[in-house]
VEXDREN-2710 file (C-alpha; in Angstrom, 1 decimal):
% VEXDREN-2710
k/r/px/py/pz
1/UNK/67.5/61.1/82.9
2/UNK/67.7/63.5/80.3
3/UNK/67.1/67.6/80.2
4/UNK/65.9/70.3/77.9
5/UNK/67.9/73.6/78.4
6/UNK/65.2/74.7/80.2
7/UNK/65.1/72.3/82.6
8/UNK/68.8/71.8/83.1
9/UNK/69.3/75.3/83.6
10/UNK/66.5/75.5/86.8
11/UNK/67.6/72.3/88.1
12/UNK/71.6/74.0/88.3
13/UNK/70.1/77.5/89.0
14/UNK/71.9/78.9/86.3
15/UNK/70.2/80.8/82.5
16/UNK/69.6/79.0/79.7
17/UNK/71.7/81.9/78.2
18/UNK/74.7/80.3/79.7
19/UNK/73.8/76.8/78.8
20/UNK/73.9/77.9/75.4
21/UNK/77.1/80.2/75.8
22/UNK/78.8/77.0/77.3
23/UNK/78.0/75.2/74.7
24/UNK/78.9/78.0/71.9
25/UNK/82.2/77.7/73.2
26/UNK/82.9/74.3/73.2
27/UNK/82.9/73.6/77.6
28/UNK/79.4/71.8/77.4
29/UNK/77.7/70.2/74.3
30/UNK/74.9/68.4/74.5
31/UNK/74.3/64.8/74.3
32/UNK/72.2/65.6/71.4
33/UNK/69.3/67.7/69.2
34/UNK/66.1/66.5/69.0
35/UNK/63.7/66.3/66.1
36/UNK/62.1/69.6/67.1
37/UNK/65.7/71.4/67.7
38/UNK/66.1/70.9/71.2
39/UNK/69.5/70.4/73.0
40/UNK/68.9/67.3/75.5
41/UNK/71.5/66.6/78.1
42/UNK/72.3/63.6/79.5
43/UNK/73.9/62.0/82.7
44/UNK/77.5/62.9/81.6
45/UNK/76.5/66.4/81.0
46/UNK/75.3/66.8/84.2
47/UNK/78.2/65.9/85.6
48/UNK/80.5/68.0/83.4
49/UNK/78.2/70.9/84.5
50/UNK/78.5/70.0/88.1
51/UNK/82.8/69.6/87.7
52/UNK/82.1/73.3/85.4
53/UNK/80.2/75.2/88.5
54/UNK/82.7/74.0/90.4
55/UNK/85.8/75.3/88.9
56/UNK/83.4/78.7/88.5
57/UNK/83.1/78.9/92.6
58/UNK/86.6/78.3/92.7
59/UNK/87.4/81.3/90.2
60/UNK/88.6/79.5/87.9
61/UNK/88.7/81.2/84.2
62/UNK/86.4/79.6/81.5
63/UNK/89.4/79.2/78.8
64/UNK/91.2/76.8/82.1
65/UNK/88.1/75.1/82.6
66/UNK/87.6/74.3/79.1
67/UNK/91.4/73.1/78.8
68/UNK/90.9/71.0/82.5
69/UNK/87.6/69.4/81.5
70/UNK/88.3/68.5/77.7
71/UNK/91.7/67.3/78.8
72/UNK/91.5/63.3/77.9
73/UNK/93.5/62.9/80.9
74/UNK/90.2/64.7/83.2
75/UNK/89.9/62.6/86.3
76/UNK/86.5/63.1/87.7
77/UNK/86.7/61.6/90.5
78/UNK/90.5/62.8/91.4
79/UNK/88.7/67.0/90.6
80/UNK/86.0/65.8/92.9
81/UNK/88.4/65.0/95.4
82/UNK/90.3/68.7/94.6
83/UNK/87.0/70.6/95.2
84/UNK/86.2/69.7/98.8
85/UNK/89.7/69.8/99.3
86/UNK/89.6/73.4/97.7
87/UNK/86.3/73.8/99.8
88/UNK/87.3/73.2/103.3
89/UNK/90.1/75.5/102.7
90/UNK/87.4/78.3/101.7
91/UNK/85.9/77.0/105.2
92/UNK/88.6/77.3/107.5
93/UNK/88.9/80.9/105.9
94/UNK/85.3/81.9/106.1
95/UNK/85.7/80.5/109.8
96/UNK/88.8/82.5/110.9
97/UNK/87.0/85.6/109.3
98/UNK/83.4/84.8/111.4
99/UNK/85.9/84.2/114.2
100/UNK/87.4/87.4/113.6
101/UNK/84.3/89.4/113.8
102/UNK/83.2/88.0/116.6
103/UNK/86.0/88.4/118.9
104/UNK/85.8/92.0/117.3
105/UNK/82.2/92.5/118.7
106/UNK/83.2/91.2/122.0
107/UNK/86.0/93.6/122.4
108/UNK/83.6/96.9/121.3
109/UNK/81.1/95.5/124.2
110/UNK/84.1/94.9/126.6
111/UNK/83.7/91.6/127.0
112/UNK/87.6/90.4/126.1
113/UNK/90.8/92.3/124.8
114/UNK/92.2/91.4/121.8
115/UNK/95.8/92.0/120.1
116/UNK/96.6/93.7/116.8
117/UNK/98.0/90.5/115.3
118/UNK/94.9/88.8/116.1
119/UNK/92.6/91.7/114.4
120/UNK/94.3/90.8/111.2
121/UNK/95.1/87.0/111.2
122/UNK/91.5/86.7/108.8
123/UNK/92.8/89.0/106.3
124/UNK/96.3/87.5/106.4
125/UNK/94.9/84.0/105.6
126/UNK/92.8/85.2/102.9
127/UNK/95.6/86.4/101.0
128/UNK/97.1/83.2/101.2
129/UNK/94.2/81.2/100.3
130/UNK/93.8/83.4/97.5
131/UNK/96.8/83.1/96.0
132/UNK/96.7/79.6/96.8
133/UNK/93.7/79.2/94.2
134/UNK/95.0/81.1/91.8
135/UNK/98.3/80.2/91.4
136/UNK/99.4/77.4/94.3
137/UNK/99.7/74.5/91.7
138/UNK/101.8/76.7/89.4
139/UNK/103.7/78.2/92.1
140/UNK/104.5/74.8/94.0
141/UNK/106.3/73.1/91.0
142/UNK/108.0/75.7/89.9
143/UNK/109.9/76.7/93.4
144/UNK/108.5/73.6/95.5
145/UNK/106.3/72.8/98.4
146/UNK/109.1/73.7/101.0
147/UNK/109.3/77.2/99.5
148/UNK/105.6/77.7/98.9
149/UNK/105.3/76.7/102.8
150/UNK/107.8/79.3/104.0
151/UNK/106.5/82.1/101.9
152/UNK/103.0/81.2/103.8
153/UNK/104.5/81.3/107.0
154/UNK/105.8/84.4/106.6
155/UNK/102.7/86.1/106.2
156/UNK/101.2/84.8/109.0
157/UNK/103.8/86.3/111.1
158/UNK/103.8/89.6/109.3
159/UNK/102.8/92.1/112.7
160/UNK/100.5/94.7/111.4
161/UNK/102.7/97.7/110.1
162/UNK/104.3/94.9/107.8
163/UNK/100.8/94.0/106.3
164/UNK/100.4/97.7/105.8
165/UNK/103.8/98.2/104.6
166/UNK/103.6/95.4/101.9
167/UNK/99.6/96.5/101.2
168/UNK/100.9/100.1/100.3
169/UNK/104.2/98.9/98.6
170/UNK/102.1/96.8/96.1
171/UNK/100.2/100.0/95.4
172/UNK/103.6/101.8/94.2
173/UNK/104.7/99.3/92.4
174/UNK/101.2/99.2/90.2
175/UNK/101.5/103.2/90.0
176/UNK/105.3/103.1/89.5
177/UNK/104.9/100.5/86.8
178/UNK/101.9/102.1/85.1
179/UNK/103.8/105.5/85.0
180/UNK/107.0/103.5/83.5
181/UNK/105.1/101.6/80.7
182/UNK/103.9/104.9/79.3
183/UNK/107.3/105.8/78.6
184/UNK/108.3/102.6/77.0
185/UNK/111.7/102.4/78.3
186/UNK/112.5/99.2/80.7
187/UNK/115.2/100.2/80.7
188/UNK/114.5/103.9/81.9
189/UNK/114.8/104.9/85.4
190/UNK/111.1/104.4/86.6
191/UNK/110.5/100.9/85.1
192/UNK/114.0/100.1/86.8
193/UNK/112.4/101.7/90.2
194/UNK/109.3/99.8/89.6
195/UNK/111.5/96.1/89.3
196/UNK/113.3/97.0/92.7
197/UNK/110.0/98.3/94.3
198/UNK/109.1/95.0/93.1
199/UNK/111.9/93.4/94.7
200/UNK/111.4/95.0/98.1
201/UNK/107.4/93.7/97.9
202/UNK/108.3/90.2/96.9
203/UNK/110.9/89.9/100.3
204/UNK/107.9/90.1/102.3
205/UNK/106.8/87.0/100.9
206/UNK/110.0/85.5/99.9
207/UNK/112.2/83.6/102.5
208/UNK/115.2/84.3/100.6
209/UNK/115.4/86.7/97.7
210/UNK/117.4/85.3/94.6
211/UNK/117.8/87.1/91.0
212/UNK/117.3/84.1/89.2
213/UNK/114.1/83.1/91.4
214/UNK/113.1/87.2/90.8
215/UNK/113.4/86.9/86.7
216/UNK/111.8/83.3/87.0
217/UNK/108.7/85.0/88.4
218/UNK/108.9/88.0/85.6
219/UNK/108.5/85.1/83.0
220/UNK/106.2/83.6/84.6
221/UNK/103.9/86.6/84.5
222/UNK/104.1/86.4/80.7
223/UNK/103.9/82.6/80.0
224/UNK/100.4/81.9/82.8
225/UNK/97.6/83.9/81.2
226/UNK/96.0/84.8/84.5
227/UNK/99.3/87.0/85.5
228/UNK/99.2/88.1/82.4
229/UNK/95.6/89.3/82.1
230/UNK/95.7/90.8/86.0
231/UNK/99.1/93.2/84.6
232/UNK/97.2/94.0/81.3
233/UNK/94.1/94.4/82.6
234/UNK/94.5/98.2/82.3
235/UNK/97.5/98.4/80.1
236/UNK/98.0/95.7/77.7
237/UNK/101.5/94.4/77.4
238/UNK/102.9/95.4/80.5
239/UNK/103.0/92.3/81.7
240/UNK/106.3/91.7/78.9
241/UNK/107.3/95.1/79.5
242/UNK/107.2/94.3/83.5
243/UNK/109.4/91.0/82.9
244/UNK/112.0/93.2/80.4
245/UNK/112.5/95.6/83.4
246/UNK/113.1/93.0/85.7
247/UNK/115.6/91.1/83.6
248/UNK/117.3/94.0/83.2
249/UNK/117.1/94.7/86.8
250/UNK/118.2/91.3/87.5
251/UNK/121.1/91.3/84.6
252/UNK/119.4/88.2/83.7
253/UNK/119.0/87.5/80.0
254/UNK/116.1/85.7/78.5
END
């Protein structure tokens, strides 16, 4: 079957406006134009919109979707397979969460008593599922599945004046850092406090801290353009002057 614009758009509950965006930029092109000017989609377009939407619930950029989807090594079936893996991840998060508030009703009515490790376990699994989406695939083959695992663990198990400890420590390290970049010294002594404030954070996480593993993840902030656009998203280029200050931190050249 094929589909104007029009009716592609309504049948995916998404603008025409986007259709045409989508395929401006290269992610979606239509099977063809018409006599009259139309762009007509067919079956495989469908499906490429399907695999695109997606990515999108996923929160996965447009500029990665375009590279994933165009890739002549795209598996459809294999990222079909990915989503509902992706998906019931999402689940078992929205599930804990639900769970969460539940319990949390029943204790305001004083129905059952509940722990403060239990009060956060939702919010603690989130931030791994998040960062799982983002960055797990990256993450994994650069320090491997073992070390991924561990880090994971350790969050779980953080009691609650860790989580706050590591929630507030992340805030000085963004304040520490934007302060340092203004002065445009790595080398100075707040982009050097912001690395070890960095260092401290990433121990919560890390089940063993290493300089290498610490200047790995600095580069890494400059080479993936999502860590890249979440550390220049205020300032641009402090996600290179971030990795500078840890090298030198680190005593690690490039």
């Amino acid at each position: 079957m094929e589909y104007t614009v029009q009716k592609l758009g309504s049948l995916a509950g998404i603008s025409t406006r986007t259709l045409r965006y989508y395929d401006e930029i290269g992610i979606l092109k239509p099977a063809r134009i018409n006599s009259s000017g139309y762009r007509i989609y067919g079956q495989k377009e469908v499906d490429r919109l399907q695999q695109i939407l997606f990515y999108r619930e996923l929160g996965v950029s447009l500029d990665s979707i375009k590279d994933i989807v165009t890739a002549p090594s795209f598996d459809g079936a294999h990222a079909l397979r990915e989503h509902r893996e992706r998906l019931l991840q999402k689940r078992e998060q929205l599930d804990m969460l639900i769970a969460n508030v539940d319990k949390t009703i029943a204790l305001t009515e004083g129905r059952i008593k509940m722990s403060d490790k239990e009060k956060f376990e939702g919010f603690k699994q989130k931030m791994i599922d998040d960062n799982e989406k983002k960055y797990g695939e990256e993450i994994r083959e650069k320090y491997g599945k073992d070390t991924v695992e561990k880090s994971n663990a350790k969050v779980k198990n953080m009691t609650q004046e860790q989580y706050d400890e590591v929630t507030a420590l992340a805030n000085q390290v963004t304040e520490t850092l934007a302060h340092a970049f203004a002065t445009g010294d790595p080398a100075g002594e707040l982009a050097q406090k912001a690395a070890d404030l960095h260092k401290k954070w990433l121990t919560y996480f890390w089940d063993q801290y290493s300089k290498e593993a610490h200047a790995g993840l600095a580069q890494m902030y400059v080479d993936d353009p999502r860590f890249t656009a979440y550390y220049d998203e205020k300032q641009p280029g402090t996600a290179e002057f971030l990795r500078d200050a840890i090298l030198i931190y680190t005593g690690i050249k490039k």
